[in-house]
PDB file as gemmi writes it, atoms N, CA and C in Angstrom:
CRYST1    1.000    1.000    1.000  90.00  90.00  90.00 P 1                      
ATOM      1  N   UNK A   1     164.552  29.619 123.733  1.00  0.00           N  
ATOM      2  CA  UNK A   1     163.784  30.687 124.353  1.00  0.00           C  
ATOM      3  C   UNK A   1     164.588  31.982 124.314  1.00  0.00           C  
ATOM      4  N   UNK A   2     163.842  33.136 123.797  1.00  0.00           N  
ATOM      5  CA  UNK A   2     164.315  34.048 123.804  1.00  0.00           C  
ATOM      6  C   UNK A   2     164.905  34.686 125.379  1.00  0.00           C  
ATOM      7  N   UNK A   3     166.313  35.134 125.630  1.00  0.00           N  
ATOM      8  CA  UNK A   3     166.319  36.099 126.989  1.00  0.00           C  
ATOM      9  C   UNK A   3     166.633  37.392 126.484  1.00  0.00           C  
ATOM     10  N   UNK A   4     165.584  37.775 127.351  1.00  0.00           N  
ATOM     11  CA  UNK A   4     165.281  39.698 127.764  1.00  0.00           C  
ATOM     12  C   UNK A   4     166.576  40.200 128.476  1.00  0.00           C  
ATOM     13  N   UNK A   5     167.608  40.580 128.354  1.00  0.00           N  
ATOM     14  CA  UNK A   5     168.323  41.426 128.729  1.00  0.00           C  
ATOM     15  C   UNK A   5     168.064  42.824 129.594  1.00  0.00           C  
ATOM     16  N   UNK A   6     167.619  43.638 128.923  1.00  0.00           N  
ATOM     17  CA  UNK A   6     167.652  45.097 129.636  1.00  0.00           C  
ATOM     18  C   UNK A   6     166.056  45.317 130.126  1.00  0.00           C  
ATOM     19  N   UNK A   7     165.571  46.027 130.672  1.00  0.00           N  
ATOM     20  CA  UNK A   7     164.323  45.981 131.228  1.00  0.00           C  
ATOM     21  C   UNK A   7     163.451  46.653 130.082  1.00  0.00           C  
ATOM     22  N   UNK A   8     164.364  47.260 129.640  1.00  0.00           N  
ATOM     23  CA  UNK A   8     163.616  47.929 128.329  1.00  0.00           C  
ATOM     24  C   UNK A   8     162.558  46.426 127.279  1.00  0.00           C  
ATOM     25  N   UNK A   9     163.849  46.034 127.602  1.00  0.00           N  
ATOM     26  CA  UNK A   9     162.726  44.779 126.241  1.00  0.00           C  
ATOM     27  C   UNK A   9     162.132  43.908 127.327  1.00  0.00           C  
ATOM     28  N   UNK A  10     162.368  43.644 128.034  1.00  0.00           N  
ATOM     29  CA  UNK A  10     161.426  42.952 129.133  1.00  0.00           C  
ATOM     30  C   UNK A  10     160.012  43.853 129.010  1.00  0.00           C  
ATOM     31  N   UNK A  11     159.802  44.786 129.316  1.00  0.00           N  
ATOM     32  CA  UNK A  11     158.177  45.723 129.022  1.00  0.00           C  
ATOM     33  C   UNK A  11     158.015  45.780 127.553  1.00  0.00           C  
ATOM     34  N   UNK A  12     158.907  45.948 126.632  1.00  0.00           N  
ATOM     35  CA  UNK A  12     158.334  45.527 124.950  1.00  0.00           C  
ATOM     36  C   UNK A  12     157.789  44.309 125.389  1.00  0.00           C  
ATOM     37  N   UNK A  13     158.184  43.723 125.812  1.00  0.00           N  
ATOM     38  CA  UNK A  13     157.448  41.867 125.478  1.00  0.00           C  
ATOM     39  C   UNK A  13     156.137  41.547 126.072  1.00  0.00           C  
ATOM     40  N   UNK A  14     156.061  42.546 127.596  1.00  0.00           N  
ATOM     41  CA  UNK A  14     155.083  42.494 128.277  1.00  0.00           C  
ATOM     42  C   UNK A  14     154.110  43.120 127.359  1.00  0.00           C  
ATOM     43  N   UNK A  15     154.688  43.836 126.932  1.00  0.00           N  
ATOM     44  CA  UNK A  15     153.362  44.955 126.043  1.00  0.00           C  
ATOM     45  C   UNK A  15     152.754  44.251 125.137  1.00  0.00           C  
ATOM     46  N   UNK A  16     153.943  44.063 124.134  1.00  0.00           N  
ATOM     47  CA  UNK A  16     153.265  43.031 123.211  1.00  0.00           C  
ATOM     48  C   UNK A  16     152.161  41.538 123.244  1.00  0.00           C  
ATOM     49  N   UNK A  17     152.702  40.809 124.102  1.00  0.00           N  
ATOM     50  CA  UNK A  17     151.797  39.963 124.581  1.00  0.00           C  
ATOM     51  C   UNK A  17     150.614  40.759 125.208  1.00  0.00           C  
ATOM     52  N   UNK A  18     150.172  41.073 126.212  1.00  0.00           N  
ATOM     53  CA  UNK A  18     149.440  41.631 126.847  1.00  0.00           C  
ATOM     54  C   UNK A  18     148.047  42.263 125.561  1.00  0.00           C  
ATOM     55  N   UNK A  19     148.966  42.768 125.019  1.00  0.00           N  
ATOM     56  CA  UNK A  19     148.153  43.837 123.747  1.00  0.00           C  
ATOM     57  C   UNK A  19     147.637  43.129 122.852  1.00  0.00           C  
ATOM     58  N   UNK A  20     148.184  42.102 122.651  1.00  0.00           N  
ATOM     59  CA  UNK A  20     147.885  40.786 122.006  1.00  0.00           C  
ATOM     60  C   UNK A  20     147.077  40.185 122.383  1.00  0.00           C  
ATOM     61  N   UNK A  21     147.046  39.419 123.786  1.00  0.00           N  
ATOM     62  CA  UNK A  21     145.952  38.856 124.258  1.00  0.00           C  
ATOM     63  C   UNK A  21     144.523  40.109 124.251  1.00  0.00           C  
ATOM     64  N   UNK A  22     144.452  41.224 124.720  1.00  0.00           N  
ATOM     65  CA  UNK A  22     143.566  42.116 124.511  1.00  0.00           C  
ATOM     66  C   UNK A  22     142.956  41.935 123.293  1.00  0.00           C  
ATOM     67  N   UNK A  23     143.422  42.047 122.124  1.00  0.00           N  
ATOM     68  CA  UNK A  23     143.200  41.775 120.606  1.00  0.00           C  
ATOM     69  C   UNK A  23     142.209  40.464 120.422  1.00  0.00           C  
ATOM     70  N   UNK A  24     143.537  39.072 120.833  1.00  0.00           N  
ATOM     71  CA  UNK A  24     142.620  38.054 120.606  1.00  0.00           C  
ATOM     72  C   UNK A  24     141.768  37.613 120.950  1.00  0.00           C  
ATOM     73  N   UNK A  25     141.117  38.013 122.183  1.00  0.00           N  
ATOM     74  CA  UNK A  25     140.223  37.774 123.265  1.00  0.00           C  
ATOM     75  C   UNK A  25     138.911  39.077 123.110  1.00  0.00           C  
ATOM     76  N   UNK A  26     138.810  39.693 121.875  1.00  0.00           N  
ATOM     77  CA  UNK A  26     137.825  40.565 121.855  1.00  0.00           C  
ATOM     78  C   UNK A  26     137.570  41.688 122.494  1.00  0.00           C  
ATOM     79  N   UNK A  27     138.910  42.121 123.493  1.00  0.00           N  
ATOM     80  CA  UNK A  27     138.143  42.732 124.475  1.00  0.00           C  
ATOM     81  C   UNK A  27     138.591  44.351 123.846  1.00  0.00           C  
ATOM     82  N   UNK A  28     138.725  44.849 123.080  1.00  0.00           N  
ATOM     83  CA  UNK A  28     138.659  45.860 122.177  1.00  0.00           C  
ATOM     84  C   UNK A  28     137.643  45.994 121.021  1.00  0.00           C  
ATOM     85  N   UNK A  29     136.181  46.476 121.427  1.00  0.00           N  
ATOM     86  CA  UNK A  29     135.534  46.137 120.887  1.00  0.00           C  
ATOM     87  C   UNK A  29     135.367  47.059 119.644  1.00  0.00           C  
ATOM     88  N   UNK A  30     136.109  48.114 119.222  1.00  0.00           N  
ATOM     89  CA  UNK A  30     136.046  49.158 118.353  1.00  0.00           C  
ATOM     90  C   UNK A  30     135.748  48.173 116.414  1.00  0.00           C  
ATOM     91  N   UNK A  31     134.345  48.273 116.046  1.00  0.00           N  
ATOM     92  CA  UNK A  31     134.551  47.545 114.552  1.00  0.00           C  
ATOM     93  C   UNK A  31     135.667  47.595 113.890  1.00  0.00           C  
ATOM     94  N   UNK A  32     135.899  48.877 113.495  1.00  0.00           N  
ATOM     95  CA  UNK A  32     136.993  49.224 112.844  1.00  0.00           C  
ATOM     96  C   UNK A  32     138.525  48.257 112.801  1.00  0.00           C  
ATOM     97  N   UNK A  33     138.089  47.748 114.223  1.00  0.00           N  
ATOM     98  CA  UNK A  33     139.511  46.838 114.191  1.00  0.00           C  
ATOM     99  C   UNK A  33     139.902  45.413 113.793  1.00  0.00           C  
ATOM    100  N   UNK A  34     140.603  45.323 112.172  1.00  0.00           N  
ATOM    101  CA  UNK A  34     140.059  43.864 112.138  1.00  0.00           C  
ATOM    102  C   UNK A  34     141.517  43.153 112.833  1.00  0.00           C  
ATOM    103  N   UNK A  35     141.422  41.805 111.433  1.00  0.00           N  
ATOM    104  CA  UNK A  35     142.399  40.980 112.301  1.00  0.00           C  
ATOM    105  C   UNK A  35     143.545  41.697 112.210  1.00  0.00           C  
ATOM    106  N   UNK A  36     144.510  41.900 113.610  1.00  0.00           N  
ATOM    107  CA  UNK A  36     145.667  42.381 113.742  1.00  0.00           C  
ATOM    108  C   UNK A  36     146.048  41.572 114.340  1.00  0.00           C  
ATOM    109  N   UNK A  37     147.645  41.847 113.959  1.00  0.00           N  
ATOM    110  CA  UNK A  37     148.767  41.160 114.667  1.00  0.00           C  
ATOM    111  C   UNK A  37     149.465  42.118 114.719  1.00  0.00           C  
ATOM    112  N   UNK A  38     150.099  41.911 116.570  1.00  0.00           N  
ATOM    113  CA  UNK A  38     150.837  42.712 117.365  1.00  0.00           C  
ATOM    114  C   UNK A  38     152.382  42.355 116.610  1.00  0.00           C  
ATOM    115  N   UNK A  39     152.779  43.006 116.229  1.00  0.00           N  
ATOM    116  CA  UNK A  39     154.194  42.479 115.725  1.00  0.00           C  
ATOM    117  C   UNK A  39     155.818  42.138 116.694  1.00  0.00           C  
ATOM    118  N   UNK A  40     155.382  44.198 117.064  1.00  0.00           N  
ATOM    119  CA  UNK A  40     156.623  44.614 117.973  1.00  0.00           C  
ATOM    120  C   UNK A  40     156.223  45.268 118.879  1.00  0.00           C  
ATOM    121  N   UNK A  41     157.039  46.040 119.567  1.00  0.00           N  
ATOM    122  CA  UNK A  41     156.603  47.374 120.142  1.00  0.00           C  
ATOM    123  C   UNK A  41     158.375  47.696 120.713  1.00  0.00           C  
ATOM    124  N   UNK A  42     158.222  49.053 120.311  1.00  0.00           N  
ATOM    125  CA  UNK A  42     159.620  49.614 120.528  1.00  0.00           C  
ATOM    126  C   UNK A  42     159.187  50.577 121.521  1.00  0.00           C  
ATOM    127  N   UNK A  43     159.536  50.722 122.571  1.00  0.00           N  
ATOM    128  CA  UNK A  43     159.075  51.839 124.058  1.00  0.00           C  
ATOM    129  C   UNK A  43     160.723  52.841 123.388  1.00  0.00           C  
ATOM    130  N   UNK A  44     160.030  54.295 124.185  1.00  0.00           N  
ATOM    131  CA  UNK A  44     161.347  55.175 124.489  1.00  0.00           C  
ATOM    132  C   UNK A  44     162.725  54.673 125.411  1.00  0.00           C  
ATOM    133  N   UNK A  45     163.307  55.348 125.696  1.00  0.00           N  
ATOM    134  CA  UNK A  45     164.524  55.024 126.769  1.00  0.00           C  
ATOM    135  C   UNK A  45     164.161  55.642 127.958  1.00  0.00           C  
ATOM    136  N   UNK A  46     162.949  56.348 128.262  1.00  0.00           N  
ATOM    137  CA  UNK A  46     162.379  56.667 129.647  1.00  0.00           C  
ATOM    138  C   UNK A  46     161.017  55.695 129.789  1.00  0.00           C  
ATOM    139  N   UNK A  47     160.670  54.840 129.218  1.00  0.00           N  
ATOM    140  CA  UNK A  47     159.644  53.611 128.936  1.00  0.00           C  
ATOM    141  C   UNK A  47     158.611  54.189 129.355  1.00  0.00           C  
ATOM    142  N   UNK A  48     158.358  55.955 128.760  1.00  0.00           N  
ATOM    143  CA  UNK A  48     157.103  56.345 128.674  1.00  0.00           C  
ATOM    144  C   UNK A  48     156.024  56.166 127.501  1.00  0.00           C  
ATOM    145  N   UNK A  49     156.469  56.216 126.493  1.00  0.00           N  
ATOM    146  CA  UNK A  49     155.878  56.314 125.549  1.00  0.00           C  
ATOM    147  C   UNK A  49     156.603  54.472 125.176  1.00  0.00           C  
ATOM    148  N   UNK A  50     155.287  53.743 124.201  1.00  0.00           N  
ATOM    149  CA  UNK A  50     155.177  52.411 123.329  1.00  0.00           C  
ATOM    150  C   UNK A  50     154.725  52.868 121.866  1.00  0.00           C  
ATOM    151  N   UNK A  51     155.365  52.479 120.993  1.00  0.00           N  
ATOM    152  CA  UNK A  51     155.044  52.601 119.678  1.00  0.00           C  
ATOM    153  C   UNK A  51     154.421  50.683 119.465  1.00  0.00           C  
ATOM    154  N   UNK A  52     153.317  50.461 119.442  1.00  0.00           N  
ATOM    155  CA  UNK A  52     152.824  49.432 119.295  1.00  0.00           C  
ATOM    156  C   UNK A  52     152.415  49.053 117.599  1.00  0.00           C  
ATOM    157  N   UNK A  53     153.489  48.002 116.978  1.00  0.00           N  
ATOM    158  CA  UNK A  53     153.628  47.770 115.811  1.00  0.00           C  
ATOM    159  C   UNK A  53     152.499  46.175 115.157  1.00  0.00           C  
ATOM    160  N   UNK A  54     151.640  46.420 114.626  1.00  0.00           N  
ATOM    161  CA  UNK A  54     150.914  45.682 114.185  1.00  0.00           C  
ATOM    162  C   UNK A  54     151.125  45.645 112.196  1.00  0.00           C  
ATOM    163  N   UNK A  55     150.614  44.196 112.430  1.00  0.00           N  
ATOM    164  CA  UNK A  55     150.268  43.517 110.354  1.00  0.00           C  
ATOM    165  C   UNK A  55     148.977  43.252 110.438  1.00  0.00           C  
ATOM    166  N   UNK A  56     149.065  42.957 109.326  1.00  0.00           N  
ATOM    167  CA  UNK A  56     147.159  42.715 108.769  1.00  0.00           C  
ATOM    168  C   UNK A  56     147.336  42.319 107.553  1.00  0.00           C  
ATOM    169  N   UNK A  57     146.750  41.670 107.066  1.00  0.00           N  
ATOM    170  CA  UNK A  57     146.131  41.795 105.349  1.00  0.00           C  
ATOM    171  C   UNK A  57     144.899  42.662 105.445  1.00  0.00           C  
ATOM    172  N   UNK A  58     144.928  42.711 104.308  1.00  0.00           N  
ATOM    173  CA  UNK A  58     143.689  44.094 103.709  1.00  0.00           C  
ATOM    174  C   UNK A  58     144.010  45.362 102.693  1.00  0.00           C  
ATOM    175  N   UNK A  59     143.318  45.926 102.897  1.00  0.00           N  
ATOM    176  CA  UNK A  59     143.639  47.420 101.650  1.00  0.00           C  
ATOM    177  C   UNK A  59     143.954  48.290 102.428  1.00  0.00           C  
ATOM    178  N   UNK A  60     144.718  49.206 102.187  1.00  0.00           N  
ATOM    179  CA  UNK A  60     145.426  50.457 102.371  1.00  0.00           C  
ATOM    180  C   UNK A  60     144.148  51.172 103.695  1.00  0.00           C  
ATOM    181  N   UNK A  61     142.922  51.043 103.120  1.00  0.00           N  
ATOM    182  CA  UNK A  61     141.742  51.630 103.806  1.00  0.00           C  
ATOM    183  C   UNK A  61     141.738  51.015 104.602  1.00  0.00           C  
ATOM    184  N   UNK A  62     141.565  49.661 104.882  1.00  0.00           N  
ATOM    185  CA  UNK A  62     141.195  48.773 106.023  1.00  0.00           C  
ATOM    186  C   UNK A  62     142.517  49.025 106.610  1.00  0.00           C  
ATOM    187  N   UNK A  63     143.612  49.064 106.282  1.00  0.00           N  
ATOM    188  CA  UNK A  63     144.364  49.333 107.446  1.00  0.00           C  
ATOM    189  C   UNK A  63     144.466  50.631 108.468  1.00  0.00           C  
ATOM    190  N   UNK A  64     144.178  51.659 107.649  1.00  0.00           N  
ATOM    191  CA  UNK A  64     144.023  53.140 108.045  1.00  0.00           C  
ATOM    192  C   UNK A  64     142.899  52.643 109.139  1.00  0.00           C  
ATOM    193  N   UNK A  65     141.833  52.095 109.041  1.00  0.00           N  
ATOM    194  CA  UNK A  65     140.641  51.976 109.578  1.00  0.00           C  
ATOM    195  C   UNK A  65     141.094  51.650 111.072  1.00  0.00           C  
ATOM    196  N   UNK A  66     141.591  50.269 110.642  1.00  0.00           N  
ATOM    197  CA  UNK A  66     142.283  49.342 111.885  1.00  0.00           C  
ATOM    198  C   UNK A  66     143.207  50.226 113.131  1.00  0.00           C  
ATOM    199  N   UNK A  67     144.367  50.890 112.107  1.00  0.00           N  
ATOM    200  CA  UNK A  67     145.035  51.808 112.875  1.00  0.00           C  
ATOM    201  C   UNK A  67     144.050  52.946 113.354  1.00  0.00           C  
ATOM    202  N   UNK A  68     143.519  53.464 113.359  1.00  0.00           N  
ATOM    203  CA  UNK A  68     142.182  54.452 113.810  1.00  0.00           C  
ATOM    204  C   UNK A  68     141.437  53.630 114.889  1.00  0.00           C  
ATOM    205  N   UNK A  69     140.815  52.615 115.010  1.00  0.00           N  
ATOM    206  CA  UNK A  69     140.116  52.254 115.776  1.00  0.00           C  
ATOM    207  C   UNK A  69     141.559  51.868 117.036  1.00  0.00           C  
ATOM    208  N   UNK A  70     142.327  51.319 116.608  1.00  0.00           N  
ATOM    209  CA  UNK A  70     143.336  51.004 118.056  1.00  0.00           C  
ATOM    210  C   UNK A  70     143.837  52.010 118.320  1.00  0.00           C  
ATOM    211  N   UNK A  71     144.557  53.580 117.895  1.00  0.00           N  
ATOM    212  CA  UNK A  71     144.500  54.930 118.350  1.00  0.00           C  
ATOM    213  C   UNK A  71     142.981  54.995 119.161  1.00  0.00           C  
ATOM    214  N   UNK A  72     142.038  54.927 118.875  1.00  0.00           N  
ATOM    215  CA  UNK A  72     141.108  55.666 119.701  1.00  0.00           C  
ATOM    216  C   UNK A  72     140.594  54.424 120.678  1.00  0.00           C  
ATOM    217  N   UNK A  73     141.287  52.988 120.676  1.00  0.00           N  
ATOM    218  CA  UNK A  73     141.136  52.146 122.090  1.00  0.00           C  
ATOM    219  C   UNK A  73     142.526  53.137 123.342  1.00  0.00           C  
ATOM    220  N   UNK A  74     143.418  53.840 122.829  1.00  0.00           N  
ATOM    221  CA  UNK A  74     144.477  53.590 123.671  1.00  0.00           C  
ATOM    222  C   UNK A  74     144.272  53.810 125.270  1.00  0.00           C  
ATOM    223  N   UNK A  75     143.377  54.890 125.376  1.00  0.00           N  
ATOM    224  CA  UNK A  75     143.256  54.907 126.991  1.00  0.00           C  
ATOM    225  C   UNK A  75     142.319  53.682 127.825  1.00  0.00           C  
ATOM    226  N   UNK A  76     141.529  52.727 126.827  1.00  0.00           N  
ATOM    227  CA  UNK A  76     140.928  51.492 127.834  1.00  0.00           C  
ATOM    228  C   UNK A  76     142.220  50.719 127.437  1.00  0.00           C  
ATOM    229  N   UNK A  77     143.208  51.075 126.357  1.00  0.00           N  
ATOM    230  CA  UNK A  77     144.200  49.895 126.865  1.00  0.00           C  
ATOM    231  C   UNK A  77     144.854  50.028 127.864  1.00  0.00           C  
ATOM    232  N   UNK A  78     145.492  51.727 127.875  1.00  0.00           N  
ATOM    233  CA  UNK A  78     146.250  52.198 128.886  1.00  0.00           C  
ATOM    234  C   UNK A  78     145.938  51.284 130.506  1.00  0.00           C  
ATOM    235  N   UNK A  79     144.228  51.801 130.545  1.00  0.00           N  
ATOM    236  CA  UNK A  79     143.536  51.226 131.843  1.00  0.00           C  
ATOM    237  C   UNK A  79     143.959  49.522 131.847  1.00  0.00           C  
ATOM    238  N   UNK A  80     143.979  48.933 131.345  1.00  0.00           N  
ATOM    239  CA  UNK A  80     143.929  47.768 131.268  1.00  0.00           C  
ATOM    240  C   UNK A  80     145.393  47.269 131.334  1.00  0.00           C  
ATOM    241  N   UNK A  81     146.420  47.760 130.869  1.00  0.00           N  
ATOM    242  CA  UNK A  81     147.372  47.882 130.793  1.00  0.00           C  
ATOM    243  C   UNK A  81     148.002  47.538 132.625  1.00  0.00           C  
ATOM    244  N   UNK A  82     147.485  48.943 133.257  1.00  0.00           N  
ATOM    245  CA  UNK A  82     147.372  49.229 133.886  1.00  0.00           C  
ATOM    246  C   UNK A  82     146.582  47.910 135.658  1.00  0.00           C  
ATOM    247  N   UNK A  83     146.013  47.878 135.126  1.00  0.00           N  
ATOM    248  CA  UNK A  83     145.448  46.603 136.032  1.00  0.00           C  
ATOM    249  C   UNK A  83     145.959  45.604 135.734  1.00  0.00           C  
ATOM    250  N   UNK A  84     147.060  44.895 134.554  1.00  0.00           N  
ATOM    251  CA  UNK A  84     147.247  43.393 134.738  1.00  0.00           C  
ATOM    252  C   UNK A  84     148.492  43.945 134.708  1.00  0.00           C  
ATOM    253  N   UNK A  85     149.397  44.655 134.486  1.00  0.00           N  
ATOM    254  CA  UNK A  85     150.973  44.713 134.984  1.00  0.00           C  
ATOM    255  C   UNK A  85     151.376  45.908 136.493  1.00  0.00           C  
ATOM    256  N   UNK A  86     152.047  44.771 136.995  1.00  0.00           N  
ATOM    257  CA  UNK A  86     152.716  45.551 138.007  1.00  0.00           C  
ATOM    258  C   UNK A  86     154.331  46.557 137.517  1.00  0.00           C  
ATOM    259  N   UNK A  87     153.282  47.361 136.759  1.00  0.00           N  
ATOM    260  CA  UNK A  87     154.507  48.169 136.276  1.00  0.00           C  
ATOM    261  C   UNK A  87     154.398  49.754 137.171  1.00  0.00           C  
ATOM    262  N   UNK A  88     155.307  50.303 137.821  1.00  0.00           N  
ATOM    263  CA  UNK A  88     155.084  52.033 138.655  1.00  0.00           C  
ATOM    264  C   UNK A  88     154.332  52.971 137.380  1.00  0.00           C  
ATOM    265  N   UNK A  89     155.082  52.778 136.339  1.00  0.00           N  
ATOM    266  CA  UNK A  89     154.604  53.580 135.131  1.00  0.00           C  
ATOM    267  C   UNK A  89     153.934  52.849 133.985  1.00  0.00           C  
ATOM    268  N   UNK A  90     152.717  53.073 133.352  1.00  0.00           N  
ATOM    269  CA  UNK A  90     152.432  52.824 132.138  1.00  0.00           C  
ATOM    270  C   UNK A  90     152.431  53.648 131.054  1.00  0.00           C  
ATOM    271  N   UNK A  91     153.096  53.220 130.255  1.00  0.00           N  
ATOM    272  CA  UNK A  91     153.069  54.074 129.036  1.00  0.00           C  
ATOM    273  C   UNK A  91     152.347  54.455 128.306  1.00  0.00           C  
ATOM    274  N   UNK A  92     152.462  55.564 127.461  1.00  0.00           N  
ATOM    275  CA  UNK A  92     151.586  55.693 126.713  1.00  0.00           C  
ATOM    276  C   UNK A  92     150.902  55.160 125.585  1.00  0.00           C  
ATOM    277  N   UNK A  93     150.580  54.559 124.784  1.00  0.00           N  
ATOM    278  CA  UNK A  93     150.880  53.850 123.187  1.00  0.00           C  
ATOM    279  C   UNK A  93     150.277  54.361 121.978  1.00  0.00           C  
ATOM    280  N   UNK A  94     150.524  54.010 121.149  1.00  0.00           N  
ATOM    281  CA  UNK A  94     150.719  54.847 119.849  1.00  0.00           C  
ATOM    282  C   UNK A  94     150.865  53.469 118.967  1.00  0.00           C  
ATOM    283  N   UNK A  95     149.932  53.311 118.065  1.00  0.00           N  
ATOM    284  CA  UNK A  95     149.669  52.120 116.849  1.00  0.00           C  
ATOM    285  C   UNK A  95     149.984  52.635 115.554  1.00  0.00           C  
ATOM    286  N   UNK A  96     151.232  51.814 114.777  1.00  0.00           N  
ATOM    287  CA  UNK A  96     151.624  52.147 113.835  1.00  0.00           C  
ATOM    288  C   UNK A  96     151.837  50.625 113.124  1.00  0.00           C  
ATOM    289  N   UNK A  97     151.200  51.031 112.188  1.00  0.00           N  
ATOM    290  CA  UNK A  97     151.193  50.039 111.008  1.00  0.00           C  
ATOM    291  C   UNK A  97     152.863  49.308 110.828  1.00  0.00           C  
ATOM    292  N   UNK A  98     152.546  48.147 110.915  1.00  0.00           N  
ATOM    293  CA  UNK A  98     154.496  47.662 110.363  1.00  0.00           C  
ATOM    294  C   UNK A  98     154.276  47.185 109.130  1.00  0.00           C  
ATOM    295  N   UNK A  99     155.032  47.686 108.110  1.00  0.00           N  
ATOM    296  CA  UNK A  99     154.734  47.317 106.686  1.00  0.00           C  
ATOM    297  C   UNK A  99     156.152  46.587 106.184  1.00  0.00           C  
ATOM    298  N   UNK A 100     157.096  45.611 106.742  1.00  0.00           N  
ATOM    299  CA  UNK A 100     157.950  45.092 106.931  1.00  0.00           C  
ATOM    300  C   UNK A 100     157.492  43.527 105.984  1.00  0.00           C  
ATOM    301  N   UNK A 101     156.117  43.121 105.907  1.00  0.00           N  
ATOM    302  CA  UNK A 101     155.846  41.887 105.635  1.00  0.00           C  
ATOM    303  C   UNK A 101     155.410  42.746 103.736  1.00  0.00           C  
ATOM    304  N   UNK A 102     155.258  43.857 103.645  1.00  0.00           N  
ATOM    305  CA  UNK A 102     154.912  44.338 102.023  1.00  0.00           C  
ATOM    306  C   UNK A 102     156.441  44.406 101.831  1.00  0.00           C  
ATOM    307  N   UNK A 103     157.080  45.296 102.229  1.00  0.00           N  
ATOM    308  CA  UNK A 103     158.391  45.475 102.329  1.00  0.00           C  
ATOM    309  C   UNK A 103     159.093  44.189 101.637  1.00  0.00           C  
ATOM    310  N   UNK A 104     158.523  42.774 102.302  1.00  0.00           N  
ATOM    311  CA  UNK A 104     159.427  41.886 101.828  1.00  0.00           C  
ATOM    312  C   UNK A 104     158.719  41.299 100.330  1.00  0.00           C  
ATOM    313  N   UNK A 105     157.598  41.624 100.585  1.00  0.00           N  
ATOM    314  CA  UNK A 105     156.468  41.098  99.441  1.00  0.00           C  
ATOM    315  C   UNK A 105     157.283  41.608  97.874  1.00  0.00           C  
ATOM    316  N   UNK A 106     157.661  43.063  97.935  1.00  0.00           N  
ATOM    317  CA  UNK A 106     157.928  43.822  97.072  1.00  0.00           C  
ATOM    318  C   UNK A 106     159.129  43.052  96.481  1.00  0.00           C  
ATOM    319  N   UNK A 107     160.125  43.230  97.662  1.00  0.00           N  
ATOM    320  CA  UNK A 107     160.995  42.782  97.451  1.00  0.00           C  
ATOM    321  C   UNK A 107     161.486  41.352  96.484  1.00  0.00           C  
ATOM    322  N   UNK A 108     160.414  40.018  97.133  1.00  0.00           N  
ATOM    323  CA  UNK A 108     159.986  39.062  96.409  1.00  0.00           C  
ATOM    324  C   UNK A 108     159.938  39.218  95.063  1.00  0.00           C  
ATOM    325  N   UNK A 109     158.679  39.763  94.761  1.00  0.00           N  
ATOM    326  CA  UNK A 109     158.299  40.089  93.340  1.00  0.00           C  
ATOM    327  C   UNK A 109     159.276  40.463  92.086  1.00  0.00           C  
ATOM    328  N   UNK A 110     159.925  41.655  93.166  1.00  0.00           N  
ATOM    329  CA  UNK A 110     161.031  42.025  91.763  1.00  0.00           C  
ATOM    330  C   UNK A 110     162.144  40.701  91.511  1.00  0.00           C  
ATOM    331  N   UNK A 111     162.978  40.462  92.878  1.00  0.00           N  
ATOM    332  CA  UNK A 111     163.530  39.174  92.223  1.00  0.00           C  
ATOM    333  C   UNK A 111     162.759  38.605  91.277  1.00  0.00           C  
ATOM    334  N   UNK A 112     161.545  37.664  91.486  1.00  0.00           N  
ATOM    335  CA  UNK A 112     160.907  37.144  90.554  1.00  0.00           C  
ATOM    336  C   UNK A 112     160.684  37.947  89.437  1.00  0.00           C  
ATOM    337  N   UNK A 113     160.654  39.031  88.950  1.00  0.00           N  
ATOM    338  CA  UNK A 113     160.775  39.553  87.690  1.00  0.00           C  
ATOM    339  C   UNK A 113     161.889  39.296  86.928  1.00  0.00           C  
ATOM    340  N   UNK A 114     163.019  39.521  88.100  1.00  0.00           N  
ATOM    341  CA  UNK A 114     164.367  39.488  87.433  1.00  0.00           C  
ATOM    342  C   UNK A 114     164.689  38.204  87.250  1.00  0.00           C  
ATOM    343  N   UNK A 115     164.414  37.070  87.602  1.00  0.00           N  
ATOM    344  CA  UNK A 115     164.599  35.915  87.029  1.00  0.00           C  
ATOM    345  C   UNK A 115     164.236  35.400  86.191  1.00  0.00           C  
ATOM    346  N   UNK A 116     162.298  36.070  85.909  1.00  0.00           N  
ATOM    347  CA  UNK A 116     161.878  35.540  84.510  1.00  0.00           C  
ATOM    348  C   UNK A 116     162.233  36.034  83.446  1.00  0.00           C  
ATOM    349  N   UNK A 117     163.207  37.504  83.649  1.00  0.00           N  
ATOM    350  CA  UNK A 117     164.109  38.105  82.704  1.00  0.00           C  
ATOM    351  C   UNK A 117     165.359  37.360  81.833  1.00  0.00           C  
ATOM    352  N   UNK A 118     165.534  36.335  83.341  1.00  0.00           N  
ATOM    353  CA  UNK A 118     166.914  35.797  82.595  1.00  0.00           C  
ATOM    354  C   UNK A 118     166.583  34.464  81.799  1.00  0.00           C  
TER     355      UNK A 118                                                      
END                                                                             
């Protein structure tokens, strides 16, 4: 089991889960949003602001889409946010694509080039 150290990642984790269950449970009803996965979320060092990091498969468009529809959920998440954590402050959030799983894809591939080279 992972341990949370600083309080900082203790509210990443809350966020993430939380934002997650929101997701899987439908209750973001914006079309635009398909299947996502919550990845990360990295908060500031005043744990005002959440950069909420999601994956997907799909096209470049469908992701733009996805990221667009969860930008324009953020204030019923905020609210919601808001009613299931006993946190003094909720942050703000901000959905940014994590492209860490192409990143490795790429990465993949070329090895595999370079081996069918040799």
């Amino acid at each position: 089991m992972m341990t949370l150290h600083s309080r900082k990642e203790r509210v990443e984790h809350l966020l993430k889960e939380e934002i997650a269950l929101m997701i899987l449970h439908g209750e973001i009803k914006d079309p635009r949003v398909g299947f996502v996965t919550i990845t990360r979320v990295r908060m500031s060092k005043d744990l005002k602001r959440a950069r909420v990091f999601f994956s997907m498969t799909g096209s470049q468009e469908e992701v733009a889409l996805s990221k667009e529809g969860l930008n324009s959920a953020r204030a019923f998440i905020k609210r919601e946010l808001a009613r299931r954590l006993a946190l003094k402050h909720i942050p703000t959030v901000s959905f940014e694509y994590d492209d860490t799983l192409d990143y490795a894809d790429r990465i993949e591939q070329v090895l595999k080039k370079i081996k069918e080279e040799d």
